[in-house]
N, C-alpha and C positions, 0 to 999 in steps of 0.2 A: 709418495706414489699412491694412487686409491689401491683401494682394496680389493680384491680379488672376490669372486665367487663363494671360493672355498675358505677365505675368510670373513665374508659375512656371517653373523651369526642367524642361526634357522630356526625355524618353530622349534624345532626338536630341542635344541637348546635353551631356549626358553621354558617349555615343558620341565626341562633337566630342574634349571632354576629355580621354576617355582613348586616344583613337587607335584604337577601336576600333570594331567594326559593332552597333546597335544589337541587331540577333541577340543578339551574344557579351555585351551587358549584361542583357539578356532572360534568357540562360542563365544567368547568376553571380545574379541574383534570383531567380528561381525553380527552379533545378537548379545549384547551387552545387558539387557534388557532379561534374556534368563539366566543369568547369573548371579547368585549373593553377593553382597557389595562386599565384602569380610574374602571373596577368594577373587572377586574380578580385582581389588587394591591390590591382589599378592599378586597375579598374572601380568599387569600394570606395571608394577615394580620391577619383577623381572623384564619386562618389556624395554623399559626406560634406561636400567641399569647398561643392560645389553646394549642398546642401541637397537632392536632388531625395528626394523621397517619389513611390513607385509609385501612380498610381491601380489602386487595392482593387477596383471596381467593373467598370473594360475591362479587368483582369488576368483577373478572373474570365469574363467572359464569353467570352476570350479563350482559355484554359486548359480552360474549363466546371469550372472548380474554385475556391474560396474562400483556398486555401492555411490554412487551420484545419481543428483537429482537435480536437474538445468530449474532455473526462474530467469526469466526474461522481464526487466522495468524498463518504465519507459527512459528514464535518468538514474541517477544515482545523486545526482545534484541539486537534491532537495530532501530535508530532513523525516519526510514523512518515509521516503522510499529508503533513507539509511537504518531508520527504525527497523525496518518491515527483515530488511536483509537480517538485521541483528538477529530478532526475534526468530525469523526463519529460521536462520543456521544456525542457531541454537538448540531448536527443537531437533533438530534433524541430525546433529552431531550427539542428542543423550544418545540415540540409536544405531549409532554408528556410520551414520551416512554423510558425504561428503555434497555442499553444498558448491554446484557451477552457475557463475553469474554473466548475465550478459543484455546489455541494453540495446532500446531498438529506438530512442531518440522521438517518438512516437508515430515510426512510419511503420504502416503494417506490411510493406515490401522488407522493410528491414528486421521485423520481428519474423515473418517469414523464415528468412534467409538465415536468423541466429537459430531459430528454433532447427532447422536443419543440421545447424550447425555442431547445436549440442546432441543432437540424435546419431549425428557421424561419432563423435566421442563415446554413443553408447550410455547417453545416462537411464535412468530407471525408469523415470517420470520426469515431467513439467510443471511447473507452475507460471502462469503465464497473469497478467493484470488486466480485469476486465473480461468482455466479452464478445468485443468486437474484432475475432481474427477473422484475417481472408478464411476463404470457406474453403481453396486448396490450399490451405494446412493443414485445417480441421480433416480435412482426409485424409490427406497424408497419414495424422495422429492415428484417424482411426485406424485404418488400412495397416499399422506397427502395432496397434494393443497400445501403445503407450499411456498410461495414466496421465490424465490431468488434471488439476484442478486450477478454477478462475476463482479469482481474489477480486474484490472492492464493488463488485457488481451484483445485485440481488433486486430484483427477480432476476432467474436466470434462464437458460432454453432447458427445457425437460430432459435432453438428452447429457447435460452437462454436469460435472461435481464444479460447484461453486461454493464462496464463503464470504460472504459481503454484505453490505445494507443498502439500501434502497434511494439512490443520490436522489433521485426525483423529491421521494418525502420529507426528508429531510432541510431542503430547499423551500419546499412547502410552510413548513415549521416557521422556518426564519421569516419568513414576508409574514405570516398570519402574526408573528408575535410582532413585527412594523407596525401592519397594520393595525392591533390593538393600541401603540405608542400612540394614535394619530396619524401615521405617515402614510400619504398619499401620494408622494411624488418619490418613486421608487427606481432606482436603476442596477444596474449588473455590471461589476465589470469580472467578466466571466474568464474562464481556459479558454484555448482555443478548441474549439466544439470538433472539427474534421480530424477523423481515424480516433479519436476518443470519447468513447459510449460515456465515461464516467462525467466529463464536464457539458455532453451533451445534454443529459438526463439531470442534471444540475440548473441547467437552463430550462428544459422543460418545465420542472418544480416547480419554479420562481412563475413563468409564464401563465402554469395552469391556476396558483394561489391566486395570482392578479386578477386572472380571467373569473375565477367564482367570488372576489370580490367586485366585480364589474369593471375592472381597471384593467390597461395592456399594456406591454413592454415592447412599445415602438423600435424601431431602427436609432434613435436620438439616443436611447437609453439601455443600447446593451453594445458595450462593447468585446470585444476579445483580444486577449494578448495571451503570449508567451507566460510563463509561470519562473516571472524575475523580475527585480525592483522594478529596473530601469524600467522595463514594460509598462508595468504597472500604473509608476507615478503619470505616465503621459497617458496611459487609459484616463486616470481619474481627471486628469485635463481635459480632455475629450468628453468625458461627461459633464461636468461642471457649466460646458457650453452649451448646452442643452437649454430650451425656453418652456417652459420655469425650469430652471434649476430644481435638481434630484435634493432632498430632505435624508437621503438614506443610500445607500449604496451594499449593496451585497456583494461580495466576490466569494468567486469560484475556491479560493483558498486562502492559509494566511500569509502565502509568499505576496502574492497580489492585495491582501486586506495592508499587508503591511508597506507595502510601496506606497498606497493610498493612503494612510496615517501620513508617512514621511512627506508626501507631497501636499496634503492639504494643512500643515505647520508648515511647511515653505510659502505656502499661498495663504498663509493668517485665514488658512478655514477653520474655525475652530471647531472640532469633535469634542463633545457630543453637541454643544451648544446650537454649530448651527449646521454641522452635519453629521450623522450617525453611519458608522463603518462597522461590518462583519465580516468573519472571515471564518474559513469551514476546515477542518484538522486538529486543531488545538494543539498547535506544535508546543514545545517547551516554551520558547520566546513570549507568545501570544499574552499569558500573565502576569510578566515584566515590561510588557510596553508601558508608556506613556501616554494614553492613559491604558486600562488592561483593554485588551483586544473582547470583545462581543462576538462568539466563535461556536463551531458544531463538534463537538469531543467525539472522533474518532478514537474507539479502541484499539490502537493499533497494533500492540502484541499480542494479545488475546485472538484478534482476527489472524493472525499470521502463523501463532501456534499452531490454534485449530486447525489451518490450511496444511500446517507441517503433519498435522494427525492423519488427516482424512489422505495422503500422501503415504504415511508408514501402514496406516489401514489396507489401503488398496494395495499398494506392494504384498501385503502380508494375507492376501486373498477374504477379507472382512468386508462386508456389505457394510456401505457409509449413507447416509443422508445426500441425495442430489444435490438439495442446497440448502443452506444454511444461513438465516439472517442475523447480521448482528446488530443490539439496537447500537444510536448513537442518539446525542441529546445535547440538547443547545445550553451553553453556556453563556450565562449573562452578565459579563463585566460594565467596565463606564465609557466604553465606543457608543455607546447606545442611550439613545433619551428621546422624548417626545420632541415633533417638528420644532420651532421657534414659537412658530400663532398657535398652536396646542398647550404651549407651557403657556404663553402670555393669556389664555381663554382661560384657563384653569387657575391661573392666580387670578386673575378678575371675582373668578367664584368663590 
């Protein structure tokens, strides 16, 4: 039969255990953080031994706080965003807070509705991807006090806590370092740019490097897909038909750079030789392809920690930085080599 009330064990008893004042176990649960490590391990110990589990409910009303903290991604079905959770609810658990997850598939009707969702449960704060929320949420938020901070997105709106880098520049980066390879015939196969700022701002990048090189990125040569193989490899089909044919292709990331590896070896395209692939994240995989992946190194725990900081900050009534950029930096493995008639000009010389 469960247990009764009267047989759960209580703070008190814990207290009893560890030799110490209910207070000082009050604080190792929920401010873990002013405790010596040498008495929050002995509070801990009694904790564990006992069994005792915190009531959720007189904590909060107690605190006037839930100890959770909602983040809303667009998937969970892609390794960058598995990272970011790790990283998150890491930081967020030294401090005693409970991380709530929930995906919006990248509709903003549906990040809407979860971000509500998590605010009926009462969490603390938000963290939410990017920067493109409908604007009645943004009210909503404001209209609660609720803390938020935006991840992946820098520059950001002055009214905002943000933690991100700059998709645009970095995008930029990549075509200028093509272009120095020789490559002139340039294409994208990008995210899908609608309800998401970040592969939007990706494209722009790419657009504006072309343009102060004097070169444009027509309808022929950018396409957008989904953020998955299958998508991908037919994106890169779809470019390849392109007149003249793309020398280089950038994608949006390395779920998409790697569908385009896998399809141009099914189509005896040979990378780098006679086509050159990059891809933006620098997932784990990226340096074990075939050949290594040519890629933008997202720090991605480092971005997420901070995120978790600027989150215990604000909780903790701490003036934080609006926003915060982190660099990122192009990564150059062997997806990448000068066009064909650039290599063939330069052995000539």
């Amino acid at each position: 039969m469960p247990a009764t009330d009267d047989e759960l064990p209580t703070i008190e008893d814990v207290a009893r255990a560890a030799g110490v004042s209910t207070a000082t176990v009050s604080r190792v649960l929920n401010r873990p953080g002013e405790v010596r490590d040498a008495l929050r391990q002995k509070v801990l110990s009694a904790v564990a031994e006992l069994g005792y589990v915190p009531n959720a409910g007189a904590r909060a009303m107690k605190l006037r706080r839930s100890g959770t903290v909602g983040a809303i991604f667009p998937t969970v079905d892609n390794a960058i965003f598995a990272k970011a959770i790790d990283a998150l609810q890491r930081r967020l658990a030294e401090s005693g807070l409970q991380l709530l997850l929930a995906t919006s598939g990248y509709d903003p009707a549906t990040e809407t509705r979860q971000a509500l969702n998590l605010l009926t449960c009462g969490v603390d704060a938000l963290v939410l991807c990017g920067v493109g929320q409908r604007e009645e949420l943004l009210q909503q938020l404001r209209q609660r006090g609720v803390p938020v901070v935006h991840v992946m997105s820098w520059p950001a709106p002055p009214d905002r806590i943000a933690v991100g880098f700059d998709n645009a520049r970095a995008m930029s980066q990549v075509v200028r370092y093509l272009l120095d390879l020789g490559h002139r015939h340039i294409a994208m196969l990008a995210g899908q740019t609608r309800d998401n700022d970040r592969a939007a701002a990706r494209v722009a990048g790419v657009r504006e490097a072309l343009r102060a090189a004097g070169l444009s990125l027509p309808a022929s040569r950018l396409v957008e897909r989904p953020y998955e193989l299958g998508a991908a490899r037919d994106g890169l089909r779809v470019l390849l038909q392109a007149a003249p044919a793309p020398t280089a292709v950038v994608c949006g990331n390395d779920v998409l750079a790697t569908g385009a590896l896998l399809e141009a070896a099914r189509l005896g395209v040979a990378v780098p030789q006679q086509l050159s692939i990059v891809g933006f994240d620098d997932l784990e995989l990226a340096g074990h392809l075939q050949p290594g992946l040519t890629t933008v190194r997202v720090p991605a725990e480092e971005m997420w920690r901070l995120a978790a900081d600027r989150v215990l900050d604000t909780l903790r009534g701490v003036e934080v930085p609006r926003a915060t950029e982190i660099e990122v930096a192009l990564v150059v493995r062997g997806s990448t080599a000068p066009p064909p008639r650039a290599r063939r000009s330069r052995a000539r010389r």
